[in-house]
C-alpha positions as CSV (number, residue, x, y, z in Angstrom):
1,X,-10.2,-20.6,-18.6
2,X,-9.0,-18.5,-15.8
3,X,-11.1,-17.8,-12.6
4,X,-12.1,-14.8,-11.2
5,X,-10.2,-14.8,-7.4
6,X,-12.9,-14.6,-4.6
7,X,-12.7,-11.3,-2.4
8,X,-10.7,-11.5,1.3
9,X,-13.8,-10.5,2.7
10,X,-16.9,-10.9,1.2
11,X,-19.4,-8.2,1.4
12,X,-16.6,-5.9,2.1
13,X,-18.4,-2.1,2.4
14,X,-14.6,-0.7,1.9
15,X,-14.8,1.1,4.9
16,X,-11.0,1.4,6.5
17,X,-10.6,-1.4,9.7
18,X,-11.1,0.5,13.4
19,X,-7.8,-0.9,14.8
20,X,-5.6,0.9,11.8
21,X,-7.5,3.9,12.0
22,X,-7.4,4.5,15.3
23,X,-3.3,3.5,15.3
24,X,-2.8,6.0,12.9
25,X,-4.4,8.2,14.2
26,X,-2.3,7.6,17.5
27,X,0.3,7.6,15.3
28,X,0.0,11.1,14.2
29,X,-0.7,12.7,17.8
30,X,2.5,11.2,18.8
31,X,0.9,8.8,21.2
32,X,1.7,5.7,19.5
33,X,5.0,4.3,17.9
34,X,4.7,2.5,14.3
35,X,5.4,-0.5,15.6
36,X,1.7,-0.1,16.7
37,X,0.6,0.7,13.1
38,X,2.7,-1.9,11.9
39,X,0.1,-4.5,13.9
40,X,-2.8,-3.2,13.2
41,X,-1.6,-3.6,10.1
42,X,-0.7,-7.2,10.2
43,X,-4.3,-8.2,10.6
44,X,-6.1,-5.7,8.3
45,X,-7.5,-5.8,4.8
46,X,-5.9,-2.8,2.3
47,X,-7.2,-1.7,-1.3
48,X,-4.9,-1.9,-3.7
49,X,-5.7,0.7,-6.9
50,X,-6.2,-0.3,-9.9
51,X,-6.4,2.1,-12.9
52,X,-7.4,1.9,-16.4
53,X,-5.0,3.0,-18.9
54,X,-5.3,4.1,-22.8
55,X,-3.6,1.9,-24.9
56,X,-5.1,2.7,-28.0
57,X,-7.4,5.1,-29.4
58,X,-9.1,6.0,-32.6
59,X,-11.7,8.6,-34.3
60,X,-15.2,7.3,-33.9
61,X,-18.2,7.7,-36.1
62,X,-18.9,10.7,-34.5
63,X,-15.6,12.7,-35.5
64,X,-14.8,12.0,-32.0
65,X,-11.5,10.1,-30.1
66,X,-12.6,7.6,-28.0
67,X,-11.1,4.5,-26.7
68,X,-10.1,1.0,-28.7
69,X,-8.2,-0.5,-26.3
70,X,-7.0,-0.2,-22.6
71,X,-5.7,-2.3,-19.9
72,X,-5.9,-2.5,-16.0
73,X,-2.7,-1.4,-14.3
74,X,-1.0,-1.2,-10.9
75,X,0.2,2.7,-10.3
76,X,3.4,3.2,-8.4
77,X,4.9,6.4,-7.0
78,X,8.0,7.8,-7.5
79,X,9.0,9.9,-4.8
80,X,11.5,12.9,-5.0
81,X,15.0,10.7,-5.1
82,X,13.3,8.3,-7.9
83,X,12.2,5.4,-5.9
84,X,9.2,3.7,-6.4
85,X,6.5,2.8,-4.1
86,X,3.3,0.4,-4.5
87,X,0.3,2.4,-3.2
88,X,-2.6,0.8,-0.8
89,X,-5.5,2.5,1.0
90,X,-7.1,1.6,4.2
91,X,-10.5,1.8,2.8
92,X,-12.4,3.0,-0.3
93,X,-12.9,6.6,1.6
94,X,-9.0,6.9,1.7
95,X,-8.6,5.6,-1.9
96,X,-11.2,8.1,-3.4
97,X,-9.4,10.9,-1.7
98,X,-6.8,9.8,-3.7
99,X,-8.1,9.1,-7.0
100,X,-12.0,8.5,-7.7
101,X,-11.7,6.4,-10.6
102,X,-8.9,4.0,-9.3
103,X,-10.7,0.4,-8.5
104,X,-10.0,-1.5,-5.4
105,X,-8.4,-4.9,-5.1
106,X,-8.6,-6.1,-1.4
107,X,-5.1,-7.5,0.0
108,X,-3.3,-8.1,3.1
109,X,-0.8,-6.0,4.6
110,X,1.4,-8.5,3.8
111,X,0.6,-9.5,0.5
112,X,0.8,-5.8,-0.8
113,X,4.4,-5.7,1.1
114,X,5.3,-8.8,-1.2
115,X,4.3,-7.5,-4.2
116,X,6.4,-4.4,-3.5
117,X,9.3,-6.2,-3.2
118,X,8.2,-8.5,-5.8
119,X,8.0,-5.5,-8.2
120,X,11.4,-3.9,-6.6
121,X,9.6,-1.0,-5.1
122,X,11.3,0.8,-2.1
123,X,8.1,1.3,-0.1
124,X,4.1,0.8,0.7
125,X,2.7,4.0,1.4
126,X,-0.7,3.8,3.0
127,X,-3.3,6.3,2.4
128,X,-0.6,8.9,0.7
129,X,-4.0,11.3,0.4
130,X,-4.9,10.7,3.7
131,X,-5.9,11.5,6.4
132,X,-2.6,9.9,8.0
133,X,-0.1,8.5,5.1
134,X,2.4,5.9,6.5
135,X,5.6,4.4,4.8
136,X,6.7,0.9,5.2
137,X,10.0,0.5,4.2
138,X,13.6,-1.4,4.1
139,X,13.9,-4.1,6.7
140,X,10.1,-3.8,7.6
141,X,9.2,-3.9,4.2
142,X,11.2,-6.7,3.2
143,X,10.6,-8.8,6.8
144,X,6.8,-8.3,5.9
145,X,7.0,-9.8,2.6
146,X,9.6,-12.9,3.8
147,X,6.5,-13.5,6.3
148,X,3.8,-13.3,3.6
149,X,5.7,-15.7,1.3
150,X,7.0,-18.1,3.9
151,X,10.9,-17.0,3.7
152,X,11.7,-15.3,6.9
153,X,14.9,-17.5,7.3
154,X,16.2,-16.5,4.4
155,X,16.6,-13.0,5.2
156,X,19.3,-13.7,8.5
157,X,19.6,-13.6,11.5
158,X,19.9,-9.8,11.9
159,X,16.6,-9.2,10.1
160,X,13.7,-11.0,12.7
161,X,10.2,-10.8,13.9
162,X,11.7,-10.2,16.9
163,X,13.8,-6.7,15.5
164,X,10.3,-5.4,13.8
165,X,9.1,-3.0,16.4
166,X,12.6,-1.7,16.5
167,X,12.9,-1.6,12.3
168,X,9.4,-0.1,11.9
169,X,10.6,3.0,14.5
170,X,10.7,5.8,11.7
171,X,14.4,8.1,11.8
172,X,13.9,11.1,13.2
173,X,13.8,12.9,9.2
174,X,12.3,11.0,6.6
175,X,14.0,8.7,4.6
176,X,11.8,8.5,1.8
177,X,10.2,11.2,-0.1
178,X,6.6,10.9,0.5
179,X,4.5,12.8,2.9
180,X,4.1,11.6,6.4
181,X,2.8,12.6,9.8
182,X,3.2,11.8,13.0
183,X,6.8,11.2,14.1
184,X,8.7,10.7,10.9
């Protein structure tokens, strides 16, 4: 019988980490670069949404549709040019703002960064509701998820730890079609 994972953090309130707040909110004044974010990122626990979906429906009893079966999925974006993008919040606040009946899985920075890649997704957009959204995409995106799964090497020797600061520096128009602030 499969088991139920245990939680990152147990007794988790969902409320968003200090140290990516307060970079993002840097971020957004212009006072910090996204290499900044990127670390406070590193570190920090994100909610992934969950949502139910309708699979199956019928007419009750009461002359009424109501549900016969659904099942538990992973929503993705599709921005303006038709790439997709795996969502994750900062904190429960953020994901509300975004949808109030999505569920929260906790996850890394890096573990929601694999699973993008893993599901061929262009980009993690953090918070996309707000207050700041951020985009991780590309080279960060993919160096992030070689470090989460242990193949770094793999990727070359022009894609390094050492090149992330420079890789997560946003082009001065936005690449992908989500919303953003701060200098993107």
């Amino acid at each position: 019988m499969p088991s139920i994972p245990q939680p990152l953090v147990p007794g988790d309130d969902g409320a968003a980490d200090a140290a990516v707040t307060s970079a993002l909110a840097a971020f957004a004044a212009g006072t910090a670069h996204a290499g900044e974010v990127v670390t406070a990122l590193g570190g920090a626990r994100l909610l992934v949404p969950v949502v139910a979906l309708l699979k199956e429906s019928e007419i009750g009893e009461h002359g009424l549709r109501q549900e016969k079966e659904s099942e538990m999925a992973l929503p993705k974006l599709v921005g303006a040019d038709g790439r997709e993008a795996v969502l994750a919040f900062t904190g429960v606040d953020a994901l509300r703002r975004w949808r109030a009946d999505a569920r929260p899985i906790q996850a890394t920075a890096l573990q929601v960064c694999q699973a993008a890649v893993h599901e061929d997704a262009a980009a993690v957009v953090v918070d996309v509701a707000g207050p700041v959204p951020f985009v991780v995409e590309g080279d960060l995106l993919r160096v992030l998820a070689a470090v989460e799964s242990g193949t770094l090497d793999a990727l070359g020797p022009d894609v390094t730890v050492a090149r992330m600061e420079e890789i997560a520096e946003p082009p001065r128009r936005r690449r992908f079609g989500w919303p953003s602030r701060g200098r993107g």
